[in-house]
N, C-alpha and C positions, 0 to 999 in steps of 0.2 A: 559499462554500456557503450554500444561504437557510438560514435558521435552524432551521424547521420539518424540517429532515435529520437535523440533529443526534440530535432526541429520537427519528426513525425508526430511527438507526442505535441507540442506546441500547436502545433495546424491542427488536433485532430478529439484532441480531448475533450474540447465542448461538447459534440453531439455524440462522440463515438461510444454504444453502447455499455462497452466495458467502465472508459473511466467516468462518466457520466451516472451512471447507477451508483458506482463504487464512491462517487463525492456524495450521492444522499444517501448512501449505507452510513456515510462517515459525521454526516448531518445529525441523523436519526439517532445515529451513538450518544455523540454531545449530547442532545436534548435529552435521553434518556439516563442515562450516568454523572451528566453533571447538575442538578437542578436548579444551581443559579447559574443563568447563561449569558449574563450581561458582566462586564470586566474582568474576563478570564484571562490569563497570559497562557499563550498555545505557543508551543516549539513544532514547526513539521518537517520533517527532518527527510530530507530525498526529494525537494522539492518538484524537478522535473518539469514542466512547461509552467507552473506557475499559479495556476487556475484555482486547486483547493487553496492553495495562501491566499489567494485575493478574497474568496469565500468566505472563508474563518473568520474574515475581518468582521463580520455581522456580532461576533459574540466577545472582541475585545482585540488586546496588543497580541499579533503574530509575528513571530522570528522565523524565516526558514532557512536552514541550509542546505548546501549540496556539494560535495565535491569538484562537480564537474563544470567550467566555466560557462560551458556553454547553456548547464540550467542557472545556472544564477543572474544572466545575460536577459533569458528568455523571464524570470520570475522578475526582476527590477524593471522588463518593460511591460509587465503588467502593475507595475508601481507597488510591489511589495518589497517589505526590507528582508532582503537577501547577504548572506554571509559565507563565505567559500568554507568549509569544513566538512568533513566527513562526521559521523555520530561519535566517531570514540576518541576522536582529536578535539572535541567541542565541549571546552573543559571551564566554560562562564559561567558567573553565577546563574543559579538554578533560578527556584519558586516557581516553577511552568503550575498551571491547573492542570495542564492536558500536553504531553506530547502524542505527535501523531505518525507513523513512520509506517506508510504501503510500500509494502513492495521492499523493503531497503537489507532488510539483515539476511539474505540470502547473497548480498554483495559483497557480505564482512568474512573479511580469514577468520578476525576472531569473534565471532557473534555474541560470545556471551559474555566478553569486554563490551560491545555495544547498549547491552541491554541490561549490563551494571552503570553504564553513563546514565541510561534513560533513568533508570532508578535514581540516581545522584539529583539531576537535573530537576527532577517532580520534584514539588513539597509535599506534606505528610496530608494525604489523603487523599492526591493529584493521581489520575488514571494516565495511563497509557493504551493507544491504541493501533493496534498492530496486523498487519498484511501481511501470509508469507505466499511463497507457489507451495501448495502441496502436491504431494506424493509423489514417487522417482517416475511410477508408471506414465504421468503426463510430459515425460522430459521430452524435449523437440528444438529445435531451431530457434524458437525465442527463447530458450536459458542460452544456449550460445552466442547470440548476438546480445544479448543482455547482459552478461559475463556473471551468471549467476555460476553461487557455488554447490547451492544445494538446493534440496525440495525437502521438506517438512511434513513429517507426520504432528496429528494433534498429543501424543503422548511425548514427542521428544519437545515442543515446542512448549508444552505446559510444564515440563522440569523445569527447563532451562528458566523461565521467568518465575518459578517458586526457586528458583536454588539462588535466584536475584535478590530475593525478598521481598517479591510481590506475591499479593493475594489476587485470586484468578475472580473475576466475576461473569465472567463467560466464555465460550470457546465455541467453534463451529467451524466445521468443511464449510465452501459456500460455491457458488457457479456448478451446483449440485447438477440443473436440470439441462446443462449444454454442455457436461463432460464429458457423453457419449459423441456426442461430434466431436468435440476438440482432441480426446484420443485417438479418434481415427483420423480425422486430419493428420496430427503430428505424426501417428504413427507410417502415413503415408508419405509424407513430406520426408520421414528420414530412410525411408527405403529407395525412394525416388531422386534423392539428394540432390533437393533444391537450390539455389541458390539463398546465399544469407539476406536476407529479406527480414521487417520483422510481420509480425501477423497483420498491422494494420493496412499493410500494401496491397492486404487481400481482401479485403473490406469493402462494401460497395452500397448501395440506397439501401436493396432492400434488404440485405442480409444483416442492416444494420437495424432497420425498423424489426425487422424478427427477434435479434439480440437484447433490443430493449424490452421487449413485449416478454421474451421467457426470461430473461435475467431480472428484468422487472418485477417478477413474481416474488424472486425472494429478495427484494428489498422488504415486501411487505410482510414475510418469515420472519426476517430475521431481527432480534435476537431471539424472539420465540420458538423457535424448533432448530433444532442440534443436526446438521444433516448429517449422514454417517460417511463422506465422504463427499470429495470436489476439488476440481480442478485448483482453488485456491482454500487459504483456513486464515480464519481472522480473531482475535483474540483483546480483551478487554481486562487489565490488568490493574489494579490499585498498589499504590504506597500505602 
């Protein structure tokens, strides 16, 4: 990710529709898949400005890592215990209840070395819970400036974590009902060849109040309805 993201996401990720839904999508999961929610051990793995680790703290001990110095910088000045490591180098003893990893295994060369860690690291009956970008058709300017490698359909994303040896407990497109904007955005942003920017440069009061109110929608979906597609797919895996 270029490094100038980092401090985007840091300033920007409390109110900013995306990652602000996407921390109570990630709420809502816990509560519903883990049933005792009090002294959990969570790994979040891709930490990023810091924000879901500080959260997590509600439900027990949090470890996050990142690769990148500049998240681990931005996460220990929000007073969480931060560790420089990328997921497939992060070879410490396990027992997590819950790892949780947005956004991150489209960063890995080798993805499904990442997501035999995740498996490693859980204890026996420990979920994982996973973020990727789907589909190539929404590719644009933020996989570039993001140094993403890939985009994910839900059939290649549900092998890869059975051929791991996890059992699936759910799976979903999701950012279903503002995909038809964000395709045509992007797809205009790469015809126009914009400057590398990432999307939240483009962000503003109201298009952010708009963003919570339709993306908000499917917080309250999800995990109850399967969308048949979206700009993102999220995934809910057992040990």
């Amino acid at each position: 990710m270029e490094t100038f993201f980092y401090n985007e996401i840091y300033n920007n990720e409390k109110e900013h529709w995306w990652y602000s839904t996407r921390r109570k999508i990630v709420h809502k999961l816990i509560r519903k898949y883990l049933p005792e929610e009090k002294g959990l051990k969570i790994l979040d793995v891709g930490c990023g400005g810091g924000l879901l680790s500080q959260e997590l703290h509600r439900y027990g001990q949090v470890v996050c890592i990142d690769p990148a110095e500049e998240a681990i910088n931005f996460a220990r000045a929000r007073g969480v215990n931060a560790e420089k490591f990328s997921i497939i180098d992060y070879k410490k003893e396990g027992g997590f209840d819950c790892v949780v990893a947005l956004d991150v295994l489209e960063h890995c060369n080798d993805d499904l070395s990442a997501i035999k860690n995740i498996y490693n690291l859980l204890k026996p009956g420990g979920i994982a819970i996973i973020f990727v970008p789907a589909l190539n058709c929404f590719w644009g300017e933020q996989d570039v400036v993001s140094h993403h490698k890939r985009r994910y359909t839900a059939k290649e994303l549900l092998n890869k974590f059975k051929n791991a040896g996890f059992k699936p407990i759910t799976q979903s497109y999701f950012n279903f009902f503002l995909s038809p904007v964000i395709y045509a955005s992007r797809k205009l942003r790469n015809i126009i060849k914009t400057s590398s920017k990432s999307e939240l440069a483009y962000n503003n009061f109201i298009l952010n109040k708009i963003g919570k109110i339709i993306f908000g929608l499917e917080y309250f979906l999800i995990p109850r309805i399967r969308f048949p597609f979206g700009v993102s797919l999220l995934g809910v895996y057992k040990k």
